[in-house]
C-alpha positions as CSV (number, residue, x, y, z in Angstrom):
1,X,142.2,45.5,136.3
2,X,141.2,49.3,135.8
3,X,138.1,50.3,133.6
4,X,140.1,51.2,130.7
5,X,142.6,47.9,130.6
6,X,139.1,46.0,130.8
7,X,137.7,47.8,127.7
8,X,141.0,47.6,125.8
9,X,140.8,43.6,126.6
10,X,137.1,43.7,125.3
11,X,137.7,45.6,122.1
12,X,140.5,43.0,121.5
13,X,138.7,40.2,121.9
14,X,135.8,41.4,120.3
15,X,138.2,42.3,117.3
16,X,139.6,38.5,117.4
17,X,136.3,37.1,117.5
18,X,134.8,38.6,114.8
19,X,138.2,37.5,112.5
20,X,137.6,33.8,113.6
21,X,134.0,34.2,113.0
22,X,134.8,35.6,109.3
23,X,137.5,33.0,108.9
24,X,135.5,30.2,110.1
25,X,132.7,31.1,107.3
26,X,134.7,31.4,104.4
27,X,136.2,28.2,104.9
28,X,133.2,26.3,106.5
29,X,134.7,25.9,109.6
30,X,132.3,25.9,111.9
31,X,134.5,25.7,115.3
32,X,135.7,28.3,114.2
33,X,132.8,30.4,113.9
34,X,131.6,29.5,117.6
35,X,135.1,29.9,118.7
36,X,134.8,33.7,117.2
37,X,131.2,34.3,118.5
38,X,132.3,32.7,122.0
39,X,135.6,35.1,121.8
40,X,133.2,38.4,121.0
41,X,130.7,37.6,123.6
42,X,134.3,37.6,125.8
43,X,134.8,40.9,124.9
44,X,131.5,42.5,125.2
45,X,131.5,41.5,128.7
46,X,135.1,42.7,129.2
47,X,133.8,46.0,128.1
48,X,130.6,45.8,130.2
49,X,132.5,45.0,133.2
50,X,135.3,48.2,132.2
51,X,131.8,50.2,132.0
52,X,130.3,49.5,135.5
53,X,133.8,50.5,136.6
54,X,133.5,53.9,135.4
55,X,130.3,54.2,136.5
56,X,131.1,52.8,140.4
57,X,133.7,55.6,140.0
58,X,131.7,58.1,138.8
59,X,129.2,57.5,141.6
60,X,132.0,57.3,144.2
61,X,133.6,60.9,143.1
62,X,129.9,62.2,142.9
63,X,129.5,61.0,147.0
64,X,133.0,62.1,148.1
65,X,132.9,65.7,146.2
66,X,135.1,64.2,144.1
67,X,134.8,65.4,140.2
């Protein structure tokens, strides 16, 4: 997957997350509520891994001449 399709799957999941985690507190679900906080922890990694992408990049156009 490229940088950006990783942090556009992260801000997604993230987004789902927190709507479970909502959902799951307003009706006292609380399967719910890990199932969101699982889902957003998900994402934040997506975007962490989407992140180290850009910077490996980065790095690798700054060693070539590249930028």
């Amino acid at each position: 997957m490229s940088s950006t399709t990783d942090k556009i799957k992260g801000t997604a999941n993230e987004a789902v997350g927190n709507v479970k985690q909502a959902a799951g507190k307003a009706t006292g679900n609380d399967k719910l509520v890990a199932e969101g906080k699982a889902q957003e922890l998900k994402g934040e990694a997506q975007k962490t891994v989407g992140d180290v992408k850009d910077g490996a990049k980065n790095l690798a156009d700054k060693v070539t001449g590249k930028h």
